[in-house]
C-alpha positions in Angstrom: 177.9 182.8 182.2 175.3 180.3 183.0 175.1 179.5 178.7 178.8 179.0 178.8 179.6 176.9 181.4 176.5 174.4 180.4 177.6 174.6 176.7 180.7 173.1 177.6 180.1 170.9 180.1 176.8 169.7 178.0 178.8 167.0 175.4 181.0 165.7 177.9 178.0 164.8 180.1 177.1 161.1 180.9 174.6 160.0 178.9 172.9 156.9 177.6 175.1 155.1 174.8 171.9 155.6 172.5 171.8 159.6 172.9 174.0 161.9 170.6 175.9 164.3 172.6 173.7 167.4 171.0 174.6 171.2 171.5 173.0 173.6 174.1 171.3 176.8 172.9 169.9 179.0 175.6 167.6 182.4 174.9 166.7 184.7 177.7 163.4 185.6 178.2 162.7 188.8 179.8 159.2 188.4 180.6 159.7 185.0 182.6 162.1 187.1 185.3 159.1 188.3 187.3 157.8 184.5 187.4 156.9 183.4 191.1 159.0 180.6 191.7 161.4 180.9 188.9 164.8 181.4 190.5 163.7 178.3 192.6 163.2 176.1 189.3 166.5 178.0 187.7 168.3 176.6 190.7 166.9 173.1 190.9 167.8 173.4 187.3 171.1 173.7 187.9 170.9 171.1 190.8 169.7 168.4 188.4 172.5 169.4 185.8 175.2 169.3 188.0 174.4 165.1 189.3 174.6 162.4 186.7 171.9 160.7 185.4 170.6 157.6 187.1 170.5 154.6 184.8 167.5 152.5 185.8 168.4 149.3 187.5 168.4 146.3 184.9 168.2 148.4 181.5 169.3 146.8 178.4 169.3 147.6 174.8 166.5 146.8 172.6 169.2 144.6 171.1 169.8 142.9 174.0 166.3 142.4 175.1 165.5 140.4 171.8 168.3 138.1 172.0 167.8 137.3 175.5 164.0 136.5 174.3 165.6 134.6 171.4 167.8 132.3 173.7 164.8 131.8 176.2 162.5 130.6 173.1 165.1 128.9 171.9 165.8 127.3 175.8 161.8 126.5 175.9 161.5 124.9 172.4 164.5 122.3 173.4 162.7 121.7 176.3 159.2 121.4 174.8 160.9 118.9 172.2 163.0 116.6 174.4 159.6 116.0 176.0 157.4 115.9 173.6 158.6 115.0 170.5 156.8 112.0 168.3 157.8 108.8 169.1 158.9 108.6 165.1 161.7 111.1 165.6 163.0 110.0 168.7 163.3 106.6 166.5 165.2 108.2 164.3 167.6 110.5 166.9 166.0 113.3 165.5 167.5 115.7 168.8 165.5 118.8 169.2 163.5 121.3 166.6 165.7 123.3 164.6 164.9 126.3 162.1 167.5 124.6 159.8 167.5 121.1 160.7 170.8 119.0 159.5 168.9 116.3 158.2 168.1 118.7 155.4 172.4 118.6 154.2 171.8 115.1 154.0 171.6 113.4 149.7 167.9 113.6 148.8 167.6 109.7 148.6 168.0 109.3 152.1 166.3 112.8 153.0 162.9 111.0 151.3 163.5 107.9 153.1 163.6 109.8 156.4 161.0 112.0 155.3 158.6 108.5 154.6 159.9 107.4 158.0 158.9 110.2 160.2 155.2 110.3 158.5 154.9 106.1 158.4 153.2 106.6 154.7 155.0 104.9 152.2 156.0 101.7 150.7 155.6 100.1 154.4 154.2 96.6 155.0 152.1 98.0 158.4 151.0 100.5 155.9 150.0 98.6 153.1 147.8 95.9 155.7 146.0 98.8 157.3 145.0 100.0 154.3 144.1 96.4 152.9 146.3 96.9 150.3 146.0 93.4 148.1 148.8 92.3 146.0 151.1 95.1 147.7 154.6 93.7 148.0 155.5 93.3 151.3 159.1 92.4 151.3 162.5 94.4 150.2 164.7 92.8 147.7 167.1 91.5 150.9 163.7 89.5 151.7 162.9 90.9 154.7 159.6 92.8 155.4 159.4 96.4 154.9 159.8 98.3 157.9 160.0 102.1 158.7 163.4 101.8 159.6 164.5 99.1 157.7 166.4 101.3 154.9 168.8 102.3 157.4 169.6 98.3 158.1 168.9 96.8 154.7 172.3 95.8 152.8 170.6 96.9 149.8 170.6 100.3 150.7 173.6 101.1 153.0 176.6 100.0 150.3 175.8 103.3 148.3 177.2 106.2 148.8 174.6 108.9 147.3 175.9 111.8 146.1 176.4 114.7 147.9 173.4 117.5 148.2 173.7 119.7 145.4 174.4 123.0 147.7 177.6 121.6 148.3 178.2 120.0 144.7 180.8 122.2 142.6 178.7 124.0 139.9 180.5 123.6 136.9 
């Protein structure tokens, strides 16, 4: 009587989304009648069935736990970059660190450029005087000294139109 009434009762109990609903299999035991104390744990037994489980206050999936850890790493690293980020990329409006970046969709001419800008090594007049770099050329073909920056000014440099990266070029 006891078997049949928790068999059916046992898949349409509330249970954690994780948990399968299973199937109840129950053996009597002759020698564990004459227990002390076992009608009292038969009947808290059947106390314990009866209520529905208690869910513990603030449980989430392991799913959700890592993408509310994602989003707070993700929250701290914007934070961390907006005030700390080299004085270079705040030159350049380089926003906040990014796994993918979007500087990277940009042609590869300019992507080196940038990439020479954030570091300061390159064909740079400050670079090539603290180096003591004799006979170094100085100046870009629009006669103005070589800057950092200066390719994203220079009239030599912003009439092109580079072609576009080749992720997003048709492969023919």
């Amino acid at each position: 009587q006891l078997e049949q009434a928790l068999s059916q009762d046992w898949p349409l109990r509330i249970r954690l989304p994780h948990i399968p609903p299973g199937k109840v299999k129950a053996y009597w035991i002759p020698s564990h009648s004459s227990i002390l104390g076992n009608d009292l744990a038969e009947a808290s037994a059947r106390e314990e069935l009866s209520t529905p489980p208690t869910i513990p206050r603030g449980y989430v999936s392991l799913d959700t736990a890592k993408n509310r850890i994602k989003a707070e790493v993700s929250t701290a690293m914007n934070d961390y970059w907006d005030r700390h980020a080299p004085v270079s990329y705040r030159e350049l409006a380089i926003d906040s660190y990014s796994r993918h970046p979007k500087e990277l969709s940009l042609a590869r001419p300019f992507l080196s450029r940038l990439y020479t800008a954030r570091s300061g090594r390159g064909d740079f007049a400050e670079y090539h005087r603290c180096f003591n770099h004799e006979g170094a050329n100085l100046h870009c073909g629009c006669r103005q000294l070589k800057a950092t920056l200066h390719f994203l000014e220079c009239h030599l440099t912003t009439h092109r139109h580079p072609r576009a990266p080749a992720s997003s070029r048709d492969s023919k």
